[in-house]
N, C-alpha and C positions, 0 to 999 in steps of 0.2 A: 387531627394530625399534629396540632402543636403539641400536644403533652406529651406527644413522642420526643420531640426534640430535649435536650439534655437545657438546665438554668440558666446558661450563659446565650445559648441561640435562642432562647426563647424570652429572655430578657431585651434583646436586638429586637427580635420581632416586634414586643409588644410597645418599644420606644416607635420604631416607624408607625406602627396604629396611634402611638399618641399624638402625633402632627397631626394637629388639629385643621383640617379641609386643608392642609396641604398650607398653610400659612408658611410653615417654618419655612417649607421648600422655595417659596415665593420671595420669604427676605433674606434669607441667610445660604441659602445653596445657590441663585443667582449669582453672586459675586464670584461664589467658588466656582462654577464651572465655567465661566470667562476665565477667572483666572488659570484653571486648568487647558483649556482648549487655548490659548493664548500659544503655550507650549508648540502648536504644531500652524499659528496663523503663518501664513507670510512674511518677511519682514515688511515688504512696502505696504500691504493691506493694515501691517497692526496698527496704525493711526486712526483708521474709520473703524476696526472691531473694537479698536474701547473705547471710542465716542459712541457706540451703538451698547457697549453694555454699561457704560456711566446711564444711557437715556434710559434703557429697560430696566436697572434698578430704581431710579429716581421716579419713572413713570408706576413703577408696582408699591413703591413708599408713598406718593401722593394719594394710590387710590385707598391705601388702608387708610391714609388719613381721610379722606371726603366719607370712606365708610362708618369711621370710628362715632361713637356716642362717646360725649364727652361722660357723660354720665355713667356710663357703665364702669363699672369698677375695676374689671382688669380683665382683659384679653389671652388665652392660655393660647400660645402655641405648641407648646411642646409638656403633655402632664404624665409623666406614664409612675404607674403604681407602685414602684418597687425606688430601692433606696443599692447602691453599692456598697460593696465593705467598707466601705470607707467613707460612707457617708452622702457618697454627689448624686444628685439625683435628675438632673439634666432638664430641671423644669426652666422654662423659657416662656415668655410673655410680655405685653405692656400695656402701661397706662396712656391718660394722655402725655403725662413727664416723659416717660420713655419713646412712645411714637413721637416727639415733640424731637427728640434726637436720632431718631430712626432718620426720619425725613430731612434735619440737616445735614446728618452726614451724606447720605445721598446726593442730593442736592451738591453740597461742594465737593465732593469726588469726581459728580459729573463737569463742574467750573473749571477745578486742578485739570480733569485729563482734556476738559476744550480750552484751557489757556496753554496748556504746552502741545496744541495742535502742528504747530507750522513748526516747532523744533526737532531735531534730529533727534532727539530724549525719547518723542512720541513714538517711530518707530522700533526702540530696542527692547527687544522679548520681556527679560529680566525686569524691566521698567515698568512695565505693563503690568506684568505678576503681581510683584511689589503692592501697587496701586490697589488693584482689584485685593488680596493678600490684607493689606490695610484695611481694608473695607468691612471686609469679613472678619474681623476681630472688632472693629470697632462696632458695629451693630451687634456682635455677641457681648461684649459691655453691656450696651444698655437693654437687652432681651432678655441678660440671664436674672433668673428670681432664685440660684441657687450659689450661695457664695463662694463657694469652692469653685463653680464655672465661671463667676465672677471673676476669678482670682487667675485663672488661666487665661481668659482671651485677654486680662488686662495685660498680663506678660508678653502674651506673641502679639500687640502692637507695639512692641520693642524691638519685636526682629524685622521689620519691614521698612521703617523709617530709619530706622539704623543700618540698614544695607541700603538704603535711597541716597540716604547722606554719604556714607561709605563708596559709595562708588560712583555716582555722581556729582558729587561735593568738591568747594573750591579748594584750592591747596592752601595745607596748613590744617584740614579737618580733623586728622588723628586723636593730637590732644585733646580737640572738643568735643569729640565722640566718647573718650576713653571716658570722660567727664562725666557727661551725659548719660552712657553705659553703669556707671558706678552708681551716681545717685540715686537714678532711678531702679534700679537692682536694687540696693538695701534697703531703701524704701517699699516699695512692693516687701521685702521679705519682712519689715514690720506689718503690714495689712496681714500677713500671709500666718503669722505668730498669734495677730489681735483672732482671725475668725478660727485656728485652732483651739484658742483657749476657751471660746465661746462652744465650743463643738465637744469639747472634751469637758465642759462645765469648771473648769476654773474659777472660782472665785460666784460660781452660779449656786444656785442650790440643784440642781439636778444638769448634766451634760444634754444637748441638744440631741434629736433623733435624727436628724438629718443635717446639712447643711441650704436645707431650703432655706426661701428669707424668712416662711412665714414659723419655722422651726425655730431658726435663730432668735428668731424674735421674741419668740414663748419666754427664753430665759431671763430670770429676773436677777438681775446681778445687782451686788453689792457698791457702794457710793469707791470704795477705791477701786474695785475691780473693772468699775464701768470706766471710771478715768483711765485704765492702764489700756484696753480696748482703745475707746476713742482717741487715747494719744497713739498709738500704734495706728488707726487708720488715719489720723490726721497725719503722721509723717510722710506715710506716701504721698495723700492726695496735695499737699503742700509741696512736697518735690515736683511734683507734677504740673500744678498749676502758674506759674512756682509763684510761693509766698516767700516773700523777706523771712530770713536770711538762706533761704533755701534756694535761687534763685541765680546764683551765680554761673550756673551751667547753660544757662538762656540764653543770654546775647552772644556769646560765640558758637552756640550750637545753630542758634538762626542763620547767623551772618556765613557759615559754613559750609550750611549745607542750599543745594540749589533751590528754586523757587517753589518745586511740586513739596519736598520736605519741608519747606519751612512754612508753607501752609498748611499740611497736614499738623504740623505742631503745632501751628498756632491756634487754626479756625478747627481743629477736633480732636486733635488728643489734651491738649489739655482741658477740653470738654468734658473726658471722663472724669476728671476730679473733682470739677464740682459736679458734677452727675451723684456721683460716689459720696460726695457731701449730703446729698440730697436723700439717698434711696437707701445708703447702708450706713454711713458713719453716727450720724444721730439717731435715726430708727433702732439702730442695734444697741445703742448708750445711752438714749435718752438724760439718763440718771446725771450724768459728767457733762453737759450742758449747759447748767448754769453754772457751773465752776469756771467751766474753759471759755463762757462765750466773751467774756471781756481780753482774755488776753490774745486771743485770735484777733479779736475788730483791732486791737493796739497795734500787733502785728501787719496786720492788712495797714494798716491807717498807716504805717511808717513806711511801707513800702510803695504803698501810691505814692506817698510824697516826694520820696526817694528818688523811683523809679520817673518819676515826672523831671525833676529836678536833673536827674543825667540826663532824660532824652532830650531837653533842650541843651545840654553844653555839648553833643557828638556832633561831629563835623559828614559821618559815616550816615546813610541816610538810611539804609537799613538798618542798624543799627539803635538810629534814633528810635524807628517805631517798634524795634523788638523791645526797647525797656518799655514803649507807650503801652506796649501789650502787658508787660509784667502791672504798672500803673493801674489798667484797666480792670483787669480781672482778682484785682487786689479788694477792690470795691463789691466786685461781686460774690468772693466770700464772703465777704464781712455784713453780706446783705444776708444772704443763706441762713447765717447763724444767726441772725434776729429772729427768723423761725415764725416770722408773722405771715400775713397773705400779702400783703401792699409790700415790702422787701422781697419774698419770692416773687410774687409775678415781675416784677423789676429784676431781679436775677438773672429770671428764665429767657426776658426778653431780650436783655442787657447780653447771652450768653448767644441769641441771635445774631444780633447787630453785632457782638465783638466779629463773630467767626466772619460775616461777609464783610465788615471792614478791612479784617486783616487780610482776606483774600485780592481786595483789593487796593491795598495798599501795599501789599509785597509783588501782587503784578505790577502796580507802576515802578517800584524799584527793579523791578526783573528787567522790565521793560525800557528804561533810563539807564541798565548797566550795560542791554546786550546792544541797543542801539550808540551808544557812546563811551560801553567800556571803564565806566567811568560811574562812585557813590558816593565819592566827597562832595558836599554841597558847595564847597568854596571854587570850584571849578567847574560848574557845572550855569545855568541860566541862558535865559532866550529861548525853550524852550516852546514857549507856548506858540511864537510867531511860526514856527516851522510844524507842530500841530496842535492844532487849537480843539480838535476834537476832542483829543487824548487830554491836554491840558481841562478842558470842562468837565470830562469826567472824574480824574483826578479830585479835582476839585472838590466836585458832588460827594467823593466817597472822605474826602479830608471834612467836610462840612459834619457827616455822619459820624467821624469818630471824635469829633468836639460837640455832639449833641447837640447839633442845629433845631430848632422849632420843626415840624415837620418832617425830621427824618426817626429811623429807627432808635438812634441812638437817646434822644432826649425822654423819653415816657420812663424809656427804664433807667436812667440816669438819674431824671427825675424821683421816683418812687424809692432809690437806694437812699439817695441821700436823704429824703425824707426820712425815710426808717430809720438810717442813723444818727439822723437830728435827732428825732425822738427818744432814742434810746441817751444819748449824750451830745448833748449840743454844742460841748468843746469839740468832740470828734468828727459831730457834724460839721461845723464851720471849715475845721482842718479838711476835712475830706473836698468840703464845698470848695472850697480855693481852687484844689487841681483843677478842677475847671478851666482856673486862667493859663495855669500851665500847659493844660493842653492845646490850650488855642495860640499858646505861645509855640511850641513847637512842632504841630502839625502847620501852622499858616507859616510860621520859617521855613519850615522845606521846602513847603508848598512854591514860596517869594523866589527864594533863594534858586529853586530850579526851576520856574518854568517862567521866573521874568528876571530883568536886569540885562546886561548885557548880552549879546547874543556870541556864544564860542566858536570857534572853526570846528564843529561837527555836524554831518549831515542826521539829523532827525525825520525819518518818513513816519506820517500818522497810522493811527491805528490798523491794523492789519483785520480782517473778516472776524476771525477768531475772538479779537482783546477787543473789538468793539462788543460783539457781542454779550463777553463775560460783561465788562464793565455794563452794560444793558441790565441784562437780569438783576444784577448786585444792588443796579439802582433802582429798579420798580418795586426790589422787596421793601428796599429802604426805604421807600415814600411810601408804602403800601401799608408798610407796618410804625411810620412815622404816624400819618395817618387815621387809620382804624386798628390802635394796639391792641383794643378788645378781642379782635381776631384770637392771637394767643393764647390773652387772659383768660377767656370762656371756654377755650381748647382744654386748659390745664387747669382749674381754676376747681373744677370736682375733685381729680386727683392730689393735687394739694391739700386738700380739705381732711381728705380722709386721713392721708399720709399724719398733716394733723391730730385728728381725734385716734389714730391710733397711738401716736406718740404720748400722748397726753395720758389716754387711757392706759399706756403701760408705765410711766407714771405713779398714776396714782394705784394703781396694782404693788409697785415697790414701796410705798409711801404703808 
């Protein structure tokens, strides 16, 4: 009966037989149809329906990971036999690298929609959409193996966070959106140039047959062509991430938009980028690697320091740790591009520990502004005496983003800097410094609001909800402070290979 049907339905068909035991449906049509069915919830219900589909995605993400062998080489969700005119061929899949970020974003989607439980945000349809909407592009990121779908879901988590901000967002957003909007737009449309020309064999010896990765990959390009490529995707994933000088659109687009957006940007979209560092920009250039890798780490290296060096003069407490965030993940590019295993696994883990830090460092600012109105540090203090819970936790999660012994943050902290000692020990020491910086202006905020004198404002401690989040945030952090091996041997096969295939395409151009 199928041969009856005409190429195009019969092409549909054979895409639904290629979801593989129903995988795709499990991680990637869950979000969608919350998000869909959202449409007709209640208003007063939709608070508990997306705390129940934040659990049902996060609980089907945990068990592919408890299922997953590390060792096995790559997981097809989605393989079907045919290719479009144009090249996409809708193959979807992951490693451990990829399930590595399947399962965080999960995870904190499900924190975002339990930290804006008790706000009036939680009940508004649109809101919810959004969220769920978000979700569902950002695991199509790291699912898809084919670059042209690559290149689309990287786009529509543009329209979600950008309407999150847009209509939930403090006044004065506009501009920072417009910002925001722009960068990021011509950025993607250099990715969007770099994987045409690889498709269309520019500067290749033969044009690609698909826009799969592992088609893309075949092509063996020339020493400048490969440079033109990987500077086209480093432009995006640098707006993105954001790397010095590219980064100017960050702290007002944080400080703008409400607390659900400015954790979605922090703790996972700008996860795609280094993702994107990881799976496409050097695998598909290998060749322009060691040209580019110094002036990247230069780059990174000027912006940690940079980006350090403002967030201790802001007085704005948001503010402060949206540059700590630029600081932070400045290091883990520049870990990326060393391209060793003791630098990635330090990346990967480092790319952990940033996202639930930041989750929990922009709750306690959410939580310090809605309770007091109030982000300047110079008027703010006494905090702690009025709650001390909230202050402990605080605490714990400030300890993690200056790489305390035992928390998440210092293993991967640790193994970056290592790396790029090794690689330049001027740059290591430069880098090593931030350190003090950040313990300079994470334990200022820290002093500054929750001791000193006590202000005429009522503070009541933790509510059910922000205990909680803070809970969780902090048993990964010591969980993974720890035994970071947990990670490492997650990812540590996929790396490998990612490796020997780099290596091996290579010395194929050589």
């Amino acid at each position: 009966m199928v041969h009856h049907l005409d190429g195009r339905w019969y092409r549909w068909f054979d895409l639904v037989l290629s979801c593989q035991n129903l995988k795709a449906l499990e991680l990637l049509i869950i979000p969608c149809l919350f998000a869909l069915i959202a449409l007709v919830i209640p208003r007063n219900a939709m608070r508990y329906y997306a705390l129940i589909g934040g659990v049902v995605s996060t609980v089907v993400a945990l068990v592919h990971a408890m299922y997953f062998i590390p060792t096995t080489a790559y997981v097809s969700l989605v393989d079907p036999q045919w290719t479009t005119t144009f090249g996409l061929t809708y193959k979807m899949g992951y490693d451990g690298i990829s399930l590595l970020m399947v399962v965080l974003t999960n995870v904190i989607t499900l924190l975002i929609l339990l930290s804006n439980f008790n706000k009036e945000l939680a009940s508004n349809r649109m809101f919810t959409i959004m969220v769920f909407f978000m979700q569902l592009a950002l695991l199509g990121v790291f699912l898809s193996m084919d670059g042209l779908l690559f290149y689309i879901f990287w786009e529509i988590t543009l329209i979600p966070v950008f309407l999150i901000a847009l209509w939930f967002g403090n006044p004065g957003r506009k501009p920072a959106l417009i910002k925001f909007f722009i960068y990021t737009f011509v950025g993607s449309l250099a990715m969007l140039l770099a994987l045409m020309a690889i498709k269309m064999g520019i500067g290749g010896q033969a044009e690609a047959v698909s826009f799969a990765w592992a088609d893309l990959m075949a092509v063996q390009l020339t020493s400048c062509s490969a440079c033109w490529i990987f500077g086209g995707f480093l432009f995006a994933f640098a707006v993105k991430i954001p790397l010095f000088p590219f980064h100017t659109w960050q702290p007002d687009t944080y400080t703008k938009s409400p607390m659900a957006g400015t954790m979605l940007l922090s703790a996972l979209m700008l996860k795609m980028a280094l993702y994107g560092m990881i799976r496409w920009m050097i695998p598909l250039a290998p060749e322009a690697l060691e040209s580019m890798e110094l002036p990247i780490i230069i780059l990174a290296t000027i912006g940690v320091v940079y980006a350090a060096i403002l967030a201790i003069k802001q007085n704005d407490i948001k503010r402060t740790f949206a540059f700590a965030s630029i600081s932070h993940v400045g290091l883990i590019a520049a870990g990326i591009v060393l391209w060793n295993m003791d630098a990635m696994s330090g990346a990967l883990i480092q790319m952990l520990n940033h996202s639930m830090v930041a989750v929990g460092l922009f709750l306690a600012v959410d939580i310090i502004e809605s309770r007091t109105g109030l982000r300047e540090m110079d008027q703010l203090g006494g905090i702690a005496k009025q709650a001390p819970k909230f202050a402990f936790m605080f605490g714990v999660i400030g300890l993690a983003s200056i790489s305390v012994p035992l928390t998440s943050g210092f293993i991967g902290e640790f193994l970056l800097i290592r790396g790029v000692y090794s690689y330049n020990w001027i740059i290591g020491l430069i880098i090593g410094s931030t350190l003090v910086f950040g313990a300079v202006y994470t334990l200022r905020a820290y002093q500054l609001s929750m001791y000193g004198p006590s202000k005429n404002f009522n503070f009541p401690d933790l509510a059910w909800n922000e205990w909680l989040v803070f809970f969780v945030l902090m048993v990964v952090i010591v969980i993974l402070g720890i035994c970071p091996q947990l990670v490492i041997d997650f990812v540590a096969p996929s790396v490998t290979r990612l490796f020997e295939y780099v290596e091996s395409s290579k010395n194929i151009a050589l």
